[in-house]
C-alpha positions in Angstrom: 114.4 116.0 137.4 117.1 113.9 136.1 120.8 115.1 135.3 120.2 115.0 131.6 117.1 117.5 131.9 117.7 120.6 130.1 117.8 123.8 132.5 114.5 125.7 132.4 115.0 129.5 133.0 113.9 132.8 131.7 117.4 133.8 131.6 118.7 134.7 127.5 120.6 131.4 126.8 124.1 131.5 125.8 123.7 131.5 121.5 125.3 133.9 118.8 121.8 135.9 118.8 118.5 136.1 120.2 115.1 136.1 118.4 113.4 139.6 119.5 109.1 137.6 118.9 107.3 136.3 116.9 106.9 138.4 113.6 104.6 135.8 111.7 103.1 132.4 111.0 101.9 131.1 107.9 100.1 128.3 106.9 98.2 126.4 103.9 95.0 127.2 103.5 92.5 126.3 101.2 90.2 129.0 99.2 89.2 132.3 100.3 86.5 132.7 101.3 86.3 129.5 104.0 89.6 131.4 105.3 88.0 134.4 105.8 85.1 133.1 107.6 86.8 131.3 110.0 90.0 133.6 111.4 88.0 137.2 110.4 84.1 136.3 110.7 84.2 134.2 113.7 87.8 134.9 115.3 87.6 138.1 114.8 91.1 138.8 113.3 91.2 141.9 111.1 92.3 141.1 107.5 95.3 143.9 107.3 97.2 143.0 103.8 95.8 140.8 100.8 98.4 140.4 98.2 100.2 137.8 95.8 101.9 134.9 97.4 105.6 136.3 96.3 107.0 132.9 95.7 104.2 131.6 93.5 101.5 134.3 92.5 98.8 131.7 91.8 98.4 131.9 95.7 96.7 134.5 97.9 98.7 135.7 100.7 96.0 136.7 103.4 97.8 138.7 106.1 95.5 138.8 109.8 96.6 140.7 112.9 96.0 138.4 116.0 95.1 140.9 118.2 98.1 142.1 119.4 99.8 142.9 116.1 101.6 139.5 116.0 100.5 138.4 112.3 98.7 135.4 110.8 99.0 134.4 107.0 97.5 132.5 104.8 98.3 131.0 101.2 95.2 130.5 99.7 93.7 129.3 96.2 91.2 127.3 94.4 90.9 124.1 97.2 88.4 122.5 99.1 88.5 123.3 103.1 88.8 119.9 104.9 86.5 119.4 107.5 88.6 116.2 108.8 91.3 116.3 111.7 94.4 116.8 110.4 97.3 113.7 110.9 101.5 115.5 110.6 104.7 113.5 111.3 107.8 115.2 112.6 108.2 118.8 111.5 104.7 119.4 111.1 102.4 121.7 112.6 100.5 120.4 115.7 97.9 123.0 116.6 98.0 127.0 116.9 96.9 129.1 119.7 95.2 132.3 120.0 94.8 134.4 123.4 91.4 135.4 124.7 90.2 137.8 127.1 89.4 135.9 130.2 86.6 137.9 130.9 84.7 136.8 127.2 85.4 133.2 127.8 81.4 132.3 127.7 80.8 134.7 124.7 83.3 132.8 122.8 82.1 129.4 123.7 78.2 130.8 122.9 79.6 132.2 118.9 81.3 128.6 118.4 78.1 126.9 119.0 76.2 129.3 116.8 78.6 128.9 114.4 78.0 125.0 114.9 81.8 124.4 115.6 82.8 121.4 117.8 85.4 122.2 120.4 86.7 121.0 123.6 87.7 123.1 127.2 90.1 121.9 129.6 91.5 123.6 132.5 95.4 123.1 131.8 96.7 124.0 134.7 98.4 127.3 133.9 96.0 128.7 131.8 92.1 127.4 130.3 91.9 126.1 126.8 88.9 125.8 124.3 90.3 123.5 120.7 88.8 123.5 117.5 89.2 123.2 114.5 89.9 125.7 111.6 88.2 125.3 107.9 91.4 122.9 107.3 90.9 120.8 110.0 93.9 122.8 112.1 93.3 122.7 115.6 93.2 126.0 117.0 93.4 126.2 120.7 92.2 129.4 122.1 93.4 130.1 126.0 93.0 132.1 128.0 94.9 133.4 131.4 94.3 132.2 134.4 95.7 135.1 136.1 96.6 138.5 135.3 100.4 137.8 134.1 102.0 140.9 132.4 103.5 139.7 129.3 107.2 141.3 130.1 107.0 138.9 133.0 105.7 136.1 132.0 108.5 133.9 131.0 109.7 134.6 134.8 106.6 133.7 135.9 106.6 130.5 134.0 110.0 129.6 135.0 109.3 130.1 138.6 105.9 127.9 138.4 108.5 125.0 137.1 110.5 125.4 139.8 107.9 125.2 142.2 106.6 122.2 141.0 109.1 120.4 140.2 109.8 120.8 144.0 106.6 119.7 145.0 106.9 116.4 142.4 103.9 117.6 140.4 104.0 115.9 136.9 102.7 119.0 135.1 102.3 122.9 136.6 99.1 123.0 138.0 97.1 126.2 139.4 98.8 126.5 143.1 102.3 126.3 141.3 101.4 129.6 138.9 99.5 131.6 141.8 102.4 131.1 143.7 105.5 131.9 141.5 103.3 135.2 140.9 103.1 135.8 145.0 106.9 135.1 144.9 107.6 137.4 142.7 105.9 140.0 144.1 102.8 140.7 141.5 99.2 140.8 142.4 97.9 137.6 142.6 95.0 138.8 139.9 92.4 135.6 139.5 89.8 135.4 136.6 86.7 133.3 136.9 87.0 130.9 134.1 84.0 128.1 134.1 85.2 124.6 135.6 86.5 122.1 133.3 88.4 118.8 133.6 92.2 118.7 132.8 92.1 116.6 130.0 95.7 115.2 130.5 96.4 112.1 128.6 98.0 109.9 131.5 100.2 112.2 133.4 98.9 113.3 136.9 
């Protein structure tokens, strides 16, 4: 780590206020009923609010809880889904991610290929990751934990598994880093069994 490296820690950094979590993201869809079949009848998100888009009321606004009441939304209208990959410069949005339980991993894997979706699964280290793609050609990445991490921990636990390996010269936080920090501080060391996969890092080791 170089001197210019920002500090990584789960300590509140020194700003005029502090965000208290994420409330909601919203994004451009296309029509409703592609939306809908996608984040309700496959992901399984419960469709909670469906109202005008406030701004411009020839939009939709779909509103889906994620599962943990953090919220989805979705502006939709009278356009085609696109079945391509999407291509955003800076500012734009790369991918969203959705938790799974660890313990439905296959399940989930089983519905996307009845569903005939494409997706990938990597092992990422810190946590397993299936991507997609949405009706809009989004990639969704849907991950799940490695380990039992409780969530008012785990920025902690993350910070920890930095420390450790940038220590140990690792490129990337792998597995042994994240078992460890969570044996350093003191929580059960909780594994799920998640199928293999390969990393699929892009040239870093």
């Amino acid at each position: 780590m170089s001197d210019s490296d920002p500090e990584v820690t789960a300590e509140l950094p020194d700003a005029p206020f502090h965000t208290t979590g994420t409330d909601h993201i919203t994004i451009w869809g296309s029509n409703e009923a592609d939306t809908l079949a996608f984040y309700r009848d496959l992901l399984g998100m419960p469709l909670v609010l469906r109202q005008p888009n406030l701004d411009d009321p020839s939009q939709t606004h779909l509103f889906f809880d994620t599962g943990d009441g953090r919220i989805l939304t979705v502006f939709v209208g009278d356009r085609a889904s696109n079945q391509g990959g999407q291509r955003t410069g800076t500012g734009g949005v790369h991918h969203l991610c959705f938790s799974l339980d660890p313990a439905r991993y296959e399940e989930v894997m089983a519905a996307l290929d009845d569903a005939g979706k494409r997706y990938n699964v990597f092992d990422r280290g810190i946590f397993h990751s299936l991507y997609t793609t949405d009706n809009n050609g989004l990639v969704i990445e849907l991950s799940a934990d490695k380990y039992d991490i409780p969530d008012d921990r785990r920025g902690e636990v993350l910070a920890t598994a930095q420390r450790l390996r940038v220590a140990d010269g690792a490129d990337y936080a792998k597995d042994e880093h994240l078992a460890a920090a969570i044996e350093e501080l003191g929580l059960d060391v909780k594994q799920y069994d998640l199928p293999e996969a390969e990393s699929g890092v892009g040239g870093v080791e």
